[in-house]
KEGULO-569204 format. One record per residue: x, y, z of N, C-alpha, C in turn; residue number from 0. Coordinates in nm, 4 decimals. Layout:
BEGIN
{nc1->X nc2->Y nc3->Z cac1->X cac2->Y cac3->Z cc1->X cc2->Y cc3->Z i->NUM}
...
END
This chain:
BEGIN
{nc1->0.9780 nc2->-1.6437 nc3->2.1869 cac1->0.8695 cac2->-1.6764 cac3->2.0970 cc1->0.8170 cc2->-1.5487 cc3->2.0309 i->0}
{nc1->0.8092 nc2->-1.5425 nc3->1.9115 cac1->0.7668 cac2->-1.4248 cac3->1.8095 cc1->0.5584 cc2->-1.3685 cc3->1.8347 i->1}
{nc1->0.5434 nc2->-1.2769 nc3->1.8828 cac1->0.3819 cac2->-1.2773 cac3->1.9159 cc1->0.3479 cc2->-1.1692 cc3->1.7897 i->2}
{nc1->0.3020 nc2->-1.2677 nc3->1.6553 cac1->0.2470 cac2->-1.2325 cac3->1.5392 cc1->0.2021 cc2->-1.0783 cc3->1.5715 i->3}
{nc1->0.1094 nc2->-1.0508 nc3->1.6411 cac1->0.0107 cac2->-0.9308 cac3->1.6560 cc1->0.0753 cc2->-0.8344 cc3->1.6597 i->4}
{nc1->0.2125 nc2->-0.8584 nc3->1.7982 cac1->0.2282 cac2->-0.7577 cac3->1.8520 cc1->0.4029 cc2->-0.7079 cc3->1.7099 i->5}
{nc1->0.4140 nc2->-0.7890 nc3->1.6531 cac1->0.5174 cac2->-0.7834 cac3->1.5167 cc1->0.4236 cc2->-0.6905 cc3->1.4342 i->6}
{nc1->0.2735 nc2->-0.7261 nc3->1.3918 cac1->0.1915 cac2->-0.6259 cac3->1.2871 cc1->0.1607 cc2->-0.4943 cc3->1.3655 i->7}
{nc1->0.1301 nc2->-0.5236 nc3->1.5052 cac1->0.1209 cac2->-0.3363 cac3->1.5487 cc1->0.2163 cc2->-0.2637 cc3->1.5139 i->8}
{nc1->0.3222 nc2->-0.3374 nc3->1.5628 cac1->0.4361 cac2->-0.2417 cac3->1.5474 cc1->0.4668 cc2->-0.1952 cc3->1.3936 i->9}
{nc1->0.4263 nc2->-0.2560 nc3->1.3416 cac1->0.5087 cac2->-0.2422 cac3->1.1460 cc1->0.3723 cc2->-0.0976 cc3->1.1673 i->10}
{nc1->0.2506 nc2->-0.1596 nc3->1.1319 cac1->0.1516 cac2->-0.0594 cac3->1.1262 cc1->0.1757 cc2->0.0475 cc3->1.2103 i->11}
{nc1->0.2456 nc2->0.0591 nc3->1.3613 cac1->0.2790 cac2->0.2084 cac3->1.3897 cc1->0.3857 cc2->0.2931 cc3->1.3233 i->12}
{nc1->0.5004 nc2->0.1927 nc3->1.2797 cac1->0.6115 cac2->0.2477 cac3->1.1844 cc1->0.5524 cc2->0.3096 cc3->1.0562 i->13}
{nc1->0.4485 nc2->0.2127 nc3->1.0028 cac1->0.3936 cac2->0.2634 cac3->0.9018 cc1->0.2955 cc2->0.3643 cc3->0.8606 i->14}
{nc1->0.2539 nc2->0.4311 nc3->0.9855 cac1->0.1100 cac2->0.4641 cac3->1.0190 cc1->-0.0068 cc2->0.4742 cc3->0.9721 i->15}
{nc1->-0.0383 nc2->0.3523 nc3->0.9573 cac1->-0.1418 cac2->0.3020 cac3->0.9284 cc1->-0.2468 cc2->0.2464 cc3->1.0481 i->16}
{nc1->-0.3795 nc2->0.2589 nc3->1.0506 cac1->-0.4408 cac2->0.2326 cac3->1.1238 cc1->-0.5419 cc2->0.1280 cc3->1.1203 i->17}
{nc1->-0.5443 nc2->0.0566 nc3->1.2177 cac1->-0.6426 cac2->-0.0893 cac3->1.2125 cc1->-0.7626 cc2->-0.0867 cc3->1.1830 i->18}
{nc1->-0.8578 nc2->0.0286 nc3->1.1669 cac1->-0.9433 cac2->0.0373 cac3->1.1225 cc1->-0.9416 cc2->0.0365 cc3->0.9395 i->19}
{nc1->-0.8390 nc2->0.0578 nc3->0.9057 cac1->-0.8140 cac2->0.1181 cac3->0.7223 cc1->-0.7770 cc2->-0.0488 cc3->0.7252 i->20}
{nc1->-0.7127 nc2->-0.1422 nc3->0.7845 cac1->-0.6663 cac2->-0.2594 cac3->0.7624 cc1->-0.7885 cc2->-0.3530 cc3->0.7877 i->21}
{nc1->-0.8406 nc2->-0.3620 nc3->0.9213 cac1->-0.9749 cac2->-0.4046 cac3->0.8763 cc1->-1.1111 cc2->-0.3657 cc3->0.7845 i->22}
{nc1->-1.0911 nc2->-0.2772 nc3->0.7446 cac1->-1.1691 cac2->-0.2403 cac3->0.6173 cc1->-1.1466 cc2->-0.2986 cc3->0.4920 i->23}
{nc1->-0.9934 nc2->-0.2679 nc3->0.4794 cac1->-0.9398 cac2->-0.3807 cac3->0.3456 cc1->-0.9583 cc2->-0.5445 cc3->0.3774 i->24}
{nc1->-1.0031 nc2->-0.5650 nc3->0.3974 cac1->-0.9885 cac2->-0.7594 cac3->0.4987 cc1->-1.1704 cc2->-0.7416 cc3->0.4479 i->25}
{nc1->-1.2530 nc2->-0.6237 nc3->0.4970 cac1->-1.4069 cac2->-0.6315 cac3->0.4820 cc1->-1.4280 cc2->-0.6812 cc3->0.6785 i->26}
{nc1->-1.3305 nc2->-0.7118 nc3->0.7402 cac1->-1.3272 cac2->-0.7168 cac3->0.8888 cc1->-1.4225 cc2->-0.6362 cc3->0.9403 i->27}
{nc1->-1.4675 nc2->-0.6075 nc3->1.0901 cac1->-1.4865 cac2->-0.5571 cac3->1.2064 cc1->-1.3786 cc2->-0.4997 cc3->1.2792 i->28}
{nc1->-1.3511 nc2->-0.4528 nc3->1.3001 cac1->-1.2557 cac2->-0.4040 cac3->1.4071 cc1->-1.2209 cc2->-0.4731 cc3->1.4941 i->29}
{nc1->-1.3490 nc2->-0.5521 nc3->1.5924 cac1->-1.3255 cac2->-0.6189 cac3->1.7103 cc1->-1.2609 cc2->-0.7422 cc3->1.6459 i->30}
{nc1->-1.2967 nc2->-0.7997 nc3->1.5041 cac1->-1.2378 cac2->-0.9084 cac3->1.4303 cc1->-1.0749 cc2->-0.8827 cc3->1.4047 i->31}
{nc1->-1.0268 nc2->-0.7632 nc3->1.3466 cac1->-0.8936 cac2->-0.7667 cac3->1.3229 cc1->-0.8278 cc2->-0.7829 cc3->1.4650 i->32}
{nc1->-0.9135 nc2->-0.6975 nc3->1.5593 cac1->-0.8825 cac2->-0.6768 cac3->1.7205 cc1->-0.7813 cc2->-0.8192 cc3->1.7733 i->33}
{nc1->-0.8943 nc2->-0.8938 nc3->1.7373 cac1->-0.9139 cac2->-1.0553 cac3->1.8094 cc1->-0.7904 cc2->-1.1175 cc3->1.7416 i->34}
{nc1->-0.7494 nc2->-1.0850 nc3->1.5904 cac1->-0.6613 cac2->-1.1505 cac3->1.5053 cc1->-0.5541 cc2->-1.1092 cc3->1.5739 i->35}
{nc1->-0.4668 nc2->-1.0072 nc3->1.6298 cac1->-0.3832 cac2->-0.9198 cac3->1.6715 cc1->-0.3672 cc2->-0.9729 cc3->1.8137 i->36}
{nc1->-0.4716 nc2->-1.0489 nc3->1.8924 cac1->-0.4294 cac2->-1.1047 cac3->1.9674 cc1->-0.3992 cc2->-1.2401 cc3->1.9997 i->37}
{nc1->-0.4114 nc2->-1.3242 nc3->1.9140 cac1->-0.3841 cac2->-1.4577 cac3->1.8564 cc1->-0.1966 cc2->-1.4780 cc3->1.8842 i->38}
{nc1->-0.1453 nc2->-1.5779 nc3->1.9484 cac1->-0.0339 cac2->-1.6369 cac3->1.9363 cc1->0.0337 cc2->-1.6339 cc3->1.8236 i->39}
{nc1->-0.0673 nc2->-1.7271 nc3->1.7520 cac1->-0.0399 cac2->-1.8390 cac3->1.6169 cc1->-0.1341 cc2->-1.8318 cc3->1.5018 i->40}
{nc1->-0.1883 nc2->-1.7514 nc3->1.4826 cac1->-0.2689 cac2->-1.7357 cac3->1.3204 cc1->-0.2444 cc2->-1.8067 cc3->1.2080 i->41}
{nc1->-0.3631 nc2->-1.8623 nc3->1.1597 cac1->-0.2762 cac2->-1.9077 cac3->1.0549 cc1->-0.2207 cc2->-1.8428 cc3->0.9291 i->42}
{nc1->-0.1471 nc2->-1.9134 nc3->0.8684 cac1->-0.0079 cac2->-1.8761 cac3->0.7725 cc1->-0.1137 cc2->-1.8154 cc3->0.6256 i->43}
{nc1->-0.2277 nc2->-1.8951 nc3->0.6245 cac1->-0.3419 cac2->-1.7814 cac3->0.5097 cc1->-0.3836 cc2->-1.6441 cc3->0.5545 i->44}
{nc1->-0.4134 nc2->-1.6522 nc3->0.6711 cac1->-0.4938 cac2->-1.5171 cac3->0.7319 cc1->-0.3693 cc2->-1.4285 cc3->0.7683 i->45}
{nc1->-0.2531 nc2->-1.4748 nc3->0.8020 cac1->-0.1355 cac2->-1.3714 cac3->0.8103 cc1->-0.0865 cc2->-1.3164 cc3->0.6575 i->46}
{nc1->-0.1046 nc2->-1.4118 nc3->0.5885 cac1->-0.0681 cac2->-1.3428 cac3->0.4796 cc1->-0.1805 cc2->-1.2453 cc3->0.3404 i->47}
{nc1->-0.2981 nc2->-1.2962 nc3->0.4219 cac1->-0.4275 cac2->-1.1687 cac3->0.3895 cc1->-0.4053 cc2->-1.0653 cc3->0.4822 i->48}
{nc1->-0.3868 nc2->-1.0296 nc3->0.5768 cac1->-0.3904 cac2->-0.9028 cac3->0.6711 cc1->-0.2268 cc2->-0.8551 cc3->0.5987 i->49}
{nc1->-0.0900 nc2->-0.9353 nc3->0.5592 cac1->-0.0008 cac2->-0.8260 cac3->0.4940 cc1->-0.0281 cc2->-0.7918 cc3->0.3803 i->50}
{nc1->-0.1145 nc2->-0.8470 nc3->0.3008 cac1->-0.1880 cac2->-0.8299 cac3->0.1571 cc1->-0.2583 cc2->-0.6870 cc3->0.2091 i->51}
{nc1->-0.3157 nc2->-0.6716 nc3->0.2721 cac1->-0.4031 cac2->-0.5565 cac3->0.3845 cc1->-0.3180 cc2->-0.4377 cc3->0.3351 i->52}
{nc1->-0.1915 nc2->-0.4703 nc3->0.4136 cac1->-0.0835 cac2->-0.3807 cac3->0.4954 cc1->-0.0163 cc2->-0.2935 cc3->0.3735 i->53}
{nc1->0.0444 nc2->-0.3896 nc3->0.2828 cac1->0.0618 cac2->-0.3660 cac3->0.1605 cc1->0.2428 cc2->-0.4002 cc3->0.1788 i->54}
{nc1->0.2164 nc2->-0.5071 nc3->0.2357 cac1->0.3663 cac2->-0.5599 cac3->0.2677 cc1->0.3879 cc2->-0.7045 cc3->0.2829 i->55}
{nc1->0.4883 nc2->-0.7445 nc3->0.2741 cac1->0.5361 cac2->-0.9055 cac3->0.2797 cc1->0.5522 cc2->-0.9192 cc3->0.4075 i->56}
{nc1->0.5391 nc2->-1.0620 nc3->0.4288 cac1->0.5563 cac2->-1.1622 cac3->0.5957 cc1->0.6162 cc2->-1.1328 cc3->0.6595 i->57}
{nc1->0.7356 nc2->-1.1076 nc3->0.6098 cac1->0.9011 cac2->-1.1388 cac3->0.6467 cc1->0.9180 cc2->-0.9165 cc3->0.6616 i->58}
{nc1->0.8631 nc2->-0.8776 nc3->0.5694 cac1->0.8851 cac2->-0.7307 cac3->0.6085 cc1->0.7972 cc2->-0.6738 cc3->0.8025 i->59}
{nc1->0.6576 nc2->-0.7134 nc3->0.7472 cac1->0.5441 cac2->-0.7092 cac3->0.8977 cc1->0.5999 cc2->-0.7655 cc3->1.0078 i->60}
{nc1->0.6670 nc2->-0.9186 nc3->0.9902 cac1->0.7091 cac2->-1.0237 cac3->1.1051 cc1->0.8155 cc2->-1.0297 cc3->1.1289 i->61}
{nc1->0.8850 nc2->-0.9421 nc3->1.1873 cac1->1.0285 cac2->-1.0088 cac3->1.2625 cc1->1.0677 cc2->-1.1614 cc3->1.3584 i->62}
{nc1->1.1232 nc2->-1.2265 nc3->1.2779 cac1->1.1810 cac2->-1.3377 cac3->1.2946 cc1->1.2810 cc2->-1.3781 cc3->1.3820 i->63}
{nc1->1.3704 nc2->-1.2567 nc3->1.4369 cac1->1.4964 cac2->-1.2982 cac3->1.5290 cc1->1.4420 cc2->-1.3291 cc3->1.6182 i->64}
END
Protein backbone atom coordinates (compact mmCIF):
# COMPACT_ATOMS: atom_id res chain seq x y z
CA UNK A 1 0.00 0.00 0.00
CA UNK A 2 1.48 3.47 -1.18
CA UNK A 3 1.65 5.91 2.31
CA UNK A 4 0.97 9.40 0.43
CA UNK A 5 3.10 11.35 3.20
CA UNK A 6 5.79 9.28 3.45
CA UNK A 7 6.02 9.41 -0.98
CA UNK A 8 5.94 13.66 -0.38
CA UNK A 9 8.79 13.52 2.38
CA UNK A 10 10.77 11.77 0.42
CA UNK A 11 10.36 13.87 -3.06
CA UNK A 12 10.75 17.07 -0.66
CA UNK A 13 14.10 15.52 0.79
CA UNK A 14 15.30 14.76 -2.87
CA UNK A 15 14.21 18.10 -3.54
CA UNK A 16 15.24 19.98 -0.57
CA UNK A 17 12.71 21.65 0.21
CA UNK A 18 11.34 22.13 3.55
CA UNK A 19 7.81 21.71 5.15
CA UNK A 20 7.76 24.77 6.60
CA UNK A 21 8.30 26.78 2.86
CA UNK A 22 5.41 24.13 1.74
CA UNK A 23 3.18 24.92 4.44
CA UNK A 24 3.57 28.50 3.97
CA UNK A 25 2.64 28.19 0.28
CA UNK A 26 -0.76 26.12 1.30
CA UNK A 27 -1.09 29.50 4.06
CA UNK A 28 -0.92 26.03 6.48
CA UNK A 29 0.51 25.65 10.08
CA UNK A 30 3.06 23.38 10.25
CA UNK A 31 1.34 21.10 12.72
CA UNK A 32 -1.48 21.24 9.71
CA UNK A 33 0.87 20.15 6.82
CA UNK A 34 2.39 17.85 9.83
CA UNK A 35 -1.06 16.08 10.25
CA UNK A 36 -1.55 16.00 6.22
CA UNK A 37 1.84 13.93 5.91
CA UNK A 38 0.46 11.64 8.20
CA UNK A 39 -2.81 10.74 6.66
CA UNK A 40 -3.10 7.22 4.76
CA UNK A 41 -5.50 8.57 2.17
CA UNK A 42 -5.85 12.39 1.58
CA UNK A 43 -7.90 13.51 -0.56
CA UNK A 44 -7.13 13.65 -4.39
CA UNK A 45 -7.87 17.93 -4.05
CA UNK A 46 -5.61 18.50 -1.09
CA UNK A 47 -2.87 16.14 -2.68
CA UNK A 48 -2.91 17.92 -5.55
CA UNK A 49 -2.73 21.55 -3.67
CA UNK A 50 0.32 20.48 -1.50
CA UNK A 51 2.11 19.30 -5.28
CA UNK A 52 0.85 22.71 -6.58
CA UNK A 53 2.99 23.70 -3.15
CA UNK A 54 5.92 21.51 -4.20
CA UNK A 55 6.01 22.75 -7.64
CA UNK A 56 5.48 19.30 -9.06
CA UNK A 57 2.92 16.80 -10.49
CA UNK A 58 1.15 13.68 -8.56
CA UNK A 59 2.67 11.13 -10.41
CA UNK A 60 6.31 13.00 -10.11
CA UNK A 61 5.78 13.50 -5.69
CA UNK A 62 3.81 9.89 -5.59
CA UNK A 63 5.33 6.80 -6.49
CA UNK A 64 2.90 4.35 -7.63
CA UNK A 65 4.76 0.88 -7.90
Amino acid sequence: MIHVGECIREYQSQKGIKSVDVANALGWSRGTYSAFLSRPNPTVNTLVKVCQALGCSVTEAVSFD
